[in-house]
C-alpha positions, -999 to +999 in steps of 0.1 A: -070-585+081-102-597+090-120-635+084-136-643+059-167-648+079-164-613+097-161-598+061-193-619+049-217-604+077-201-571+068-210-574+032-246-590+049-245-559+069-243-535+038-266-549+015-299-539+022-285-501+023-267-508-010-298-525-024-321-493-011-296-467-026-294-485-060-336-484-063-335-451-047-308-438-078-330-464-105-362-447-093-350-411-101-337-420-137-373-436-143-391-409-125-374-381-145-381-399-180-412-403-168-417-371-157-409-355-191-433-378-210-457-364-185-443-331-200-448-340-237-485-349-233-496-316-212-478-296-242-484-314-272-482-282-293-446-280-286-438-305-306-449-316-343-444-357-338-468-383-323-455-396-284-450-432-304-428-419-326-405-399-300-406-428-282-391-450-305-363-424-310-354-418-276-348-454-272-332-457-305-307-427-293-306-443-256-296-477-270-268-462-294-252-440-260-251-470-246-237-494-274-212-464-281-201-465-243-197-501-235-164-504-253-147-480-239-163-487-204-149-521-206-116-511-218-113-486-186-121-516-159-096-534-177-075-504-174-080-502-132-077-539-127-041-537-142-034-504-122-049-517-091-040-556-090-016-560-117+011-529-115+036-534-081+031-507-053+051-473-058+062-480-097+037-451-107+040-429-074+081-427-078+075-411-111+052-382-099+063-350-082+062-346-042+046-312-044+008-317-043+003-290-072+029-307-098+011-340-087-021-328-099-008-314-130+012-344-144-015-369-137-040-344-158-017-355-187-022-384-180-051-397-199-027-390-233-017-422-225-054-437-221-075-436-256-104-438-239-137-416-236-149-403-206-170-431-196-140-455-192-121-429-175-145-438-148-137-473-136-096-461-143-102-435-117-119-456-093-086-477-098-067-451-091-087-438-059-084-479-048-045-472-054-042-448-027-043-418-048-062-388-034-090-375-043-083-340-056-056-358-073-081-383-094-104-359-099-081-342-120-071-367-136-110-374-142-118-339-154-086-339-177-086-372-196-115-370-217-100-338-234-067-339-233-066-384-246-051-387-282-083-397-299-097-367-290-073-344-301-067-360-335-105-357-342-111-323-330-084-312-354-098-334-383-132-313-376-116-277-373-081-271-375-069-243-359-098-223-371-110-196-346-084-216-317-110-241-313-084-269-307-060-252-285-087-235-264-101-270-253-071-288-248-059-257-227-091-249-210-101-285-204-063-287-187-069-256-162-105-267-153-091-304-142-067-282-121-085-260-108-109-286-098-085-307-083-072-277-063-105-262-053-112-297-039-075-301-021-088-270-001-112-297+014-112-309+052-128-336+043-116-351+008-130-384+016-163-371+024-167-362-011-166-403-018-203-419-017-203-445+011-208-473-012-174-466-028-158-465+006-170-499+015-160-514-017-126-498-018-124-517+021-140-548-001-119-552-023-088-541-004-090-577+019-100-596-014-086-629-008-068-651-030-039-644-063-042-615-087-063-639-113-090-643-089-087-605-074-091-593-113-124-612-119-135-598-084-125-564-092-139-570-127-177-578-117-176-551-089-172-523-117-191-533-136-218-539-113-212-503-099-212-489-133-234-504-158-270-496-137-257-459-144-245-461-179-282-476-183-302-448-166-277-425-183-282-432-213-321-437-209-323-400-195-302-385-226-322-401-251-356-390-236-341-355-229-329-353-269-365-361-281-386-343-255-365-310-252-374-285-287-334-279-300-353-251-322-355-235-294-318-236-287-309-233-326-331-201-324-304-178-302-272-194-316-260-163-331-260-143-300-223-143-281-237-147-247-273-170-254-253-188-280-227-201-255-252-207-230-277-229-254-248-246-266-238-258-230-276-269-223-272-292-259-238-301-247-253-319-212-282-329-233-266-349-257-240-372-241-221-375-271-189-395-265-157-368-264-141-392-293-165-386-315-183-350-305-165-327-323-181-336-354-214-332-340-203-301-329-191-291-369-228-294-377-236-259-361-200-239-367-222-220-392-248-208-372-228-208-336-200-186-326-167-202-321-166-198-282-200-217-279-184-247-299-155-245-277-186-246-242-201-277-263-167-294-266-156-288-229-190-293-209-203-319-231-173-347-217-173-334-184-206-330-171-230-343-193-261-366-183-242-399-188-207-389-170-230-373-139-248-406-133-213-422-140-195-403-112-224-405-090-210-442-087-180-428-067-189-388-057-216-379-037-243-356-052-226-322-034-199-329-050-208-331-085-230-302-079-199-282-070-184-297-100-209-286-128-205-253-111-175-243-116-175-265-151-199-245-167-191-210-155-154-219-163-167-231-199-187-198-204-156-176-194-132-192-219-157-197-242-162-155-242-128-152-245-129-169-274-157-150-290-137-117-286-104-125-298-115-155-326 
């Protein structure tokens, strides 16, 4: 273990590369909200309000994404403080399967024991990776949990039922994309490479955190948050100035078309950033116009991949990755989602 000192001029050593990577990742959330203002006054046409007034909306929706997240982000660095500090090594490894496949497929469950939304599944799965898990195996646990978490489930069935399957094909198809993520990504040489250098030095950080579990809980609690709140923020910001600059007529106009209607519908769903506990309501508001396999896109994209979640997970997984993870999201969403369409 190394000194105290020797672990001071390596956190010395980091910070102006930490520093430069958090102004770099600022500067492109500013620059892209800036970008589509810049947008908004070459094509004033477009759009039938004045720039003040879709200013104040986008931060009026930017401040509730972020007012609606906070909770549950603070509830899930709670959660990976007690998995990481507080619960003894092994109790939760004994109780998984050897096999790497049935690994991966119990720990997808495993956010039916976390009511949380996707943005404090987060911090839980940074616990997790600080834990020793793998990867591939987090990531399905973090592709997973904000579909298949009881909250979610009980308020997609108070919004449809089992009209059209709309309840069983999320909870199924949220279940095989986590899965097949996480074993698309076990196929890796490199499984650590997909981790953002930051997050490897804070995992070695916090992993020769000196001192008793009180004072390696408030540590562990200021380093989330101070990972994940400067996302959440640009997040947030980048969704509410995406909702008011981007014409939804536009997408409203196609939503009765099987293919263009699943398509627009997973465009609203990144849009948006709706919290998964609450979406499926929003979602309710266009089951009239919208077939039912572009609801079910909506409601499996719009947790997964959305503006919010990517700047979230670009905490922990390096740009490449997430690319490769809104890939196979979103065509995965559009194949069940046609499914859907032809037998609902």
């Amino acid at each position: 273990m190394p000194s105290t000192d020797t672990r001071r001029r390596s956190e010395t050593l980091h910070e102006p590369s930490s520093t430069a990577r958090a102004l770099v990742w600022a500067g492109a959330g500013v620059a892209v909200v800036l970008a589509l203002f810049a947008i908004d006054l070459l094509l004033p046409s477009l759009y039938p309000l004045s720039l003040s007034t879709r200013a104040q909306d986008g931060l009026t929706l930017a401040i509730s994404v972020l007012i609606e997240s906070l909770p549950f982000i603070a509830l899930g660095v709670v959660l990976s403080i007690v998995v990481q500090v507080w619960v003894p090594p092994g109790v939760i490894e004994r109780w998984l399967p050897r096999a790497a496949w049935a690994r991966r497929a119990v720990l997808s469950l495993l956010g039916m024991l976390i009511p949380v939304c996707e943005c404090g599944n987060v911090p839980f799965a940074r616990g997790l990776l600080m834990r020793g898990f793998s990867v591939p195996e987090t990531m399905t646990f973090l592709i997973a949990a904000p579909i298949v978490n009881p909250i979610v489930i009980i308020t997609t069935h108070a919004a449809f039922g089992f009209d059209d399957g709309i309840l069983i094909a999320r909870l199924v198809g949220g279940y095989l994309i986590a899965n097949l993520i996480g074993w698309l990504y076990s196929l890796h040489r490199d499984p650590d490479g997909l981790l953002t250098e930051r997050f490897r030095e804070t995992c070695e950080l916090v992993a020769h955190e000196p001192g008793g579990r009180v004072r390696r809980s408030l540590a562990q609690f200021v380093v989330e948050l101070r990972a994940v709140m400067p996302a959440l923020i640009i997040g947030s910001a980048i969704a509410g100035a995406v909702q008011v600059l981007v014409p939804r007529e536009t997408l409203l106009a196609i939503g009765s078309d099987p293919a263009l209607s699943i398509v627009a519908m997973i465009a609203l769903a990144m849009v948006v950033s709706n919290c998964s506990n609450v979406d499926s309501f929003f979602a309710l508001s266009f089951a009239s116009t919208f077939t039912p396999g572009s609801i079910v896109a909506f409601l499996l994209v719009g947790p997964l991949v959305d503006v919010k979640m990517l700047a979230l997970l670009r905490t922990t997984f390096t740009t490449r990755t997430l690319a490769g993870v809104v890939v196979v999201v979103v065509l995965s969403a559009f194949a069940i989602a046609t499914g859907v369409n032809l037998f609902a």
